[in-house]
C-alpha positions in Angstrom: 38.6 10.9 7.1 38.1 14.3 9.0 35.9 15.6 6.1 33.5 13.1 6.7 31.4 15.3 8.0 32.1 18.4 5.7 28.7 19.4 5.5 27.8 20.3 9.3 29.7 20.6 12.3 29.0 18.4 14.8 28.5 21.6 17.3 25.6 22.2 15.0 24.1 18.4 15.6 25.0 19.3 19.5 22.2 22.3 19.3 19.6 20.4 17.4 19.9 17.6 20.3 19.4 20.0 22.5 16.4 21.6 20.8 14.8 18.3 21.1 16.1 17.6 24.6 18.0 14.2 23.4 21.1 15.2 24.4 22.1 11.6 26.7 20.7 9.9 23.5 23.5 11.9 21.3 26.4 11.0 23.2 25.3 7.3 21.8 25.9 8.4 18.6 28.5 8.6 15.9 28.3 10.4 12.7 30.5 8.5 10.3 29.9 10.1 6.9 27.5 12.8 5.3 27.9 15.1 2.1 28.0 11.9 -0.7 25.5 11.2 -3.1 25.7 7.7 -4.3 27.4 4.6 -2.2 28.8 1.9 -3.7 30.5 -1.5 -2.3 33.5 -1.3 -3.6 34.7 -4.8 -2.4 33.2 -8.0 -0.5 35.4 -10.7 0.7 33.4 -13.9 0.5 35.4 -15.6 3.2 33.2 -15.8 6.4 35.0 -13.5 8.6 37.0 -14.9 11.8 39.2 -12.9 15.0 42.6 -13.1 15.7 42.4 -11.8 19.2 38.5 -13.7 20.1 38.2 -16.9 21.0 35.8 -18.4 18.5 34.6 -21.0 21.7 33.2 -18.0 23.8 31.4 -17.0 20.5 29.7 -20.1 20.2 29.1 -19.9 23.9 27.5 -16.2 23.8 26.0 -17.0 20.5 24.0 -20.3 22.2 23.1 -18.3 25.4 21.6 -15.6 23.7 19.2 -18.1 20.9 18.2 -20.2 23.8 16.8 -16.9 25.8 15.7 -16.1 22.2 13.7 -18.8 20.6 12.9 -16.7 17.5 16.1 -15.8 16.6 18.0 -17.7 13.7 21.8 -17.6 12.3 22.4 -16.1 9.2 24.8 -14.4 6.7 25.9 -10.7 7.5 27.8 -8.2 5.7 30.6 -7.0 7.8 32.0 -3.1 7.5 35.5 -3.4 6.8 36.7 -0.2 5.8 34.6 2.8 4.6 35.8 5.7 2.4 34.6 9.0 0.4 35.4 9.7 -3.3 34.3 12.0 -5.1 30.8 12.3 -3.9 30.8 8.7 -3.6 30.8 6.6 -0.7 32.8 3.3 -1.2 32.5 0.3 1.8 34.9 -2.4 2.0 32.7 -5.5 3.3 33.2 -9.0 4.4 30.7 -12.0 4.9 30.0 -12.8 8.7 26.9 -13.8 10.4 24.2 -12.9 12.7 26.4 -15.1 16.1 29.8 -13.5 15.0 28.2 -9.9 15.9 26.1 -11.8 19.1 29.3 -13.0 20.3 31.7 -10.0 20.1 29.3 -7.6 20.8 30.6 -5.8 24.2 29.1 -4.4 27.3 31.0 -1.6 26.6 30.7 1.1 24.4 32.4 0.9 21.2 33.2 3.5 18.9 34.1 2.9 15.3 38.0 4.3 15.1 37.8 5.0 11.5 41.8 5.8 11.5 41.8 2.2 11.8 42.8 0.4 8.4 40.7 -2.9 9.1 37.8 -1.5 11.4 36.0 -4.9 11.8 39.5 -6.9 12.6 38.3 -7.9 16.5 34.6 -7.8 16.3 31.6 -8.1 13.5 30.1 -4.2 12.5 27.3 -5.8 10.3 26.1 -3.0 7.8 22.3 -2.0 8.7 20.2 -0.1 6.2 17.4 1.9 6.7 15.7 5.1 5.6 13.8 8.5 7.0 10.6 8.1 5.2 8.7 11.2 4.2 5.1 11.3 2.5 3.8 13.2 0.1 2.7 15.3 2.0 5.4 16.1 4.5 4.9 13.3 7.1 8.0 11.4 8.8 6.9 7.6 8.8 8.2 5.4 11.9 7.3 1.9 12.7 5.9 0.7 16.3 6.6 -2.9 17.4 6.2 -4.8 20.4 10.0 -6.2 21.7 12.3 -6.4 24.4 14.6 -3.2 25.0 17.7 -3.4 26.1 18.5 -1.3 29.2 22.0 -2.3 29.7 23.6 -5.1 28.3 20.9 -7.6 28.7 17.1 -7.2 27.2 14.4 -6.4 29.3 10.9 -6.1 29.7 8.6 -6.0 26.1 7.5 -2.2 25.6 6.5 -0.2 22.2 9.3 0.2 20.2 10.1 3.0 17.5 12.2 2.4 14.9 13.0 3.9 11.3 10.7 2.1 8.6 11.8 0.4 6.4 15.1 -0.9 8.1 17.1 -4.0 8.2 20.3 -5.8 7.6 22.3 -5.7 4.6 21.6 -9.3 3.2 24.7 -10.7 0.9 22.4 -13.5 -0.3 19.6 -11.1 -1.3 20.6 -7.8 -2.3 22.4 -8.3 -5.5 21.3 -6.8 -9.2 23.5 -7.9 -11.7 26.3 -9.7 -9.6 26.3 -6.2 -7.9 26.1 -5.9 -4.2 23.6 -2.8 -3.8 22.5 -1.4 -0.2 19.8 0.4 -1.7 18.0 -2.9 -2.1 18.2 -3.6 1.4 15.1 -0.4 1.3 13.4 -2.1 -1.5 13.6 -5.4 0.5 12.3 -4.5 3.7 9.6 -2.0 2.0 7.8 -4.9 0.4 8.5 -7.4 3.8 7.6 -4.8 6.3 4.6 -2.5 4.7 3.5 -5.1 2.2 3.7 -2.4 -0.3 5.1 -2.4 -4.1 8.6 -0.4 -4.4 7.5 3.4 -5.0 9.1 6.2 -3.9 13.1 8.1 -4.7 16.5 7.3 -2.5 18.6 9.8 -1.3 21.7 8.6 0.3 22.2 11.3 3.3 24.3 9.5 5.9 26.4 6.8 7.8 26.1 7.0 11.5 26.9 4.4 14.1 25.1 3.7 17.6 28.1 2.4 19.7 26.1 1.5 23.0 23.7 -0.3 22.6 23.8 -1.4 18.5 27.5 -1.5 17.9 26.9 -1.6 14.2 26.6 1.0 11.3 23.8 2.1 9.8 23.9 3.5 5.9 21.1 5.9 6.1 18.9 6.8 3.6 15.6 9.3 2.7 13.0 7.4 1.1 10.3 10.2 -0.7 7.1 8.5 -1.0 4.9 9.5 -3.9 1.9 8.6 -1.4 0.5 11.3 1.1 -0.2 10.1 4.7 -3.8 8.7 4.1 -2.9 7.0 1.4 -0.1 5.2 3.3 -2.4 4.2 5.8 -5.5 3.2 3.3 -2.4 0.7 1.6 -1.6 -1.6 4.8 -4.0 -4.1 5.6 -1.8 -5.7 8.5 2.4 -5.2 9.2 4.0 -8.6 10.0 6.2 -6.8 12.1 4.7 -4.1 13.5 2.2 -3.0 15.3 1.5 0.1 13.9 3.2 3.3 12.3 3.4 6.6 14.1 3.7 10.1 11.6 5.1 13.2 12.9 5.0 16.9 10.7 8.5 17.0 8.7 10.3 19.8 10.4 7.7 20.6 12.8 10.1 20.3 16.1 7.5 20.9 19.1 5.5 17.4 17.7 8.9 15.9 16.9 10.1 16.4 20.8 7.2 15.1 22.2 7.6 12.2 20.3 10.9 11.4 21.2 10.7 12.2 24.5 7.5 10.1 25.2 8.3 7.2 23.4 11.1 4.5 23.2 12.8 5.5 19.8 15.6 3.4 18.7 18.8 5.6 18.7 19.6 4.7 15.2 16.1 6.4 14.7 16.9 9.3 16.6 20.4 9.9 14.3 18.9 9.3 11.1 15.7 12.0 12.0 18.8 14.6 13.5 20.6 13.8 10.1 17.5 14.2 8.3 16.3 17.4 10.1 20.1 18.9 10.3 20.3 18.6 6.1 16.7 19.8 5.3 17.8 22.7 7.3 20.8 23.6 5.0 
């Protein structure tokens, strides 16, 4: 496991925070994994997953408290992270099914790093597997999504504000994301491409990272770059109306003076900020 990150130093992620003056955001942040090329789930136990050391009442309780303060919220079937490893280039996840209240109901208050010397890293608490991508145009623009929600300050969510996060993104869906009896993570993109942006799959995958936001998230995400073959305009011209967001907001790929002023003048998911320091730290190589 201490290879994971073979490809940079985490010193050199350190700087590149700094450049971009997002260094309390950093300290959020775990990078799991970099260097592989393709990621495959190498197992998935089909049992819904259940804890040893939580009491499954206080997850109903948690679970009940949160969807009555969240009327749109609904309960459904996760992917749990149960062990993650590299070989040869590849990276190979051991998940389990779990649901949407199993993570509500162990999430902490604390923060939560993933112990990846652990054999069974999801054996007290859900780590449902999140995929998403850095999303370049044609012509050299980073893509990011805007929505309205409520941010989370502390443990508890707070008041509605604009929202940044990577686009496309979402939850590695057992049910859905399946070719061939094959579990496949790359189709979570593919997914959320057509649900979020209304848009026909277009576009290459390059598998660049797993990182892990263990504040505020407490979950993994498997991060992707999605290449569009569309430049900006085009992009925009495509949309006629996001179901879930507002808007989209495009910054100059490697550009870091219009990338800090976005970051620092916005609310941008942590995930978001990892995956664009991933992004930025590998382009850079």
């Amino acid at each position: 496991m201490k290879d994971f990150v073979s490809r940079m130093k985490l010193s050199e992620l350190a700087k590149l925070a700094s450049e971009l003056k997002i260094e309390d955001q950093f300290k959020r942040l775990q990078f799991l994994a970099v260097g592989f090329e393709n990621v495959e789930v190498e197992s998935f136990d089909e049992t819904m997953q259940r804890f040893k050391t939580v009491d499954n009442r206080k997850i109903t309780e948690r679970w009940q408290h949160f969807a009555q303060a969240h009327d749109k919220v609904f309960d459904g079937n996760l992917a749990s992270v149960k062990a993650v490893r590299i070989v040869n280039n590849s990276l190979k996840i051991q998940l389990r099914l779990s649901s949407f209240s199993r993570y509500i109901g162990t999430r902490s208050s604390e923060p939560r790093p993933i112990n990846l010397s652990r054999k069974i890293l999801d054996e007290d608490y859900a780590l449902p597997l999140t995929v998403g991508s850095v999303t370049v145009t044609k012509d050299n623009w980073i893509m990011l999504g805007v929505k309205k929600r409520e941010v989370r300050t502390d443990r508890y969510l707070s008041s509605s504000a604009n929202y940044i996060s990577l686009i496309p993104l979402g939850y590695f869906d057992p049910d859905e994301d399946m070719l061939n009896r094959k579990y496949r993570p790359d189709l979570t993109i593919w997914r959320e491409f057509a649900e979020e942006l209304g848009m026909e799959r277009a576009g290459e995958l390059h598998a660049i990272g797993l990182i892990c936001d263990f504040v505020e998230k407490q979950q993994p995400l498997l991060v992707f770059r999605l290449d569009l073959p569309l430049r900006k305009v085009q992009v925009q011209r495509q949309i006629e109306g996001l179901s879930e967001h507002s808007g989209l907001v495009f910054f100059p790929d490697g550009n870091f003076q219009e990338m800090r002023e976005l970051l620092n003048k916005s609310i941008v998911s942590t995930h978001a900020l990892g995956a664009i320091m991933l992004h930025t730290a590998l382009s850079n190589k």
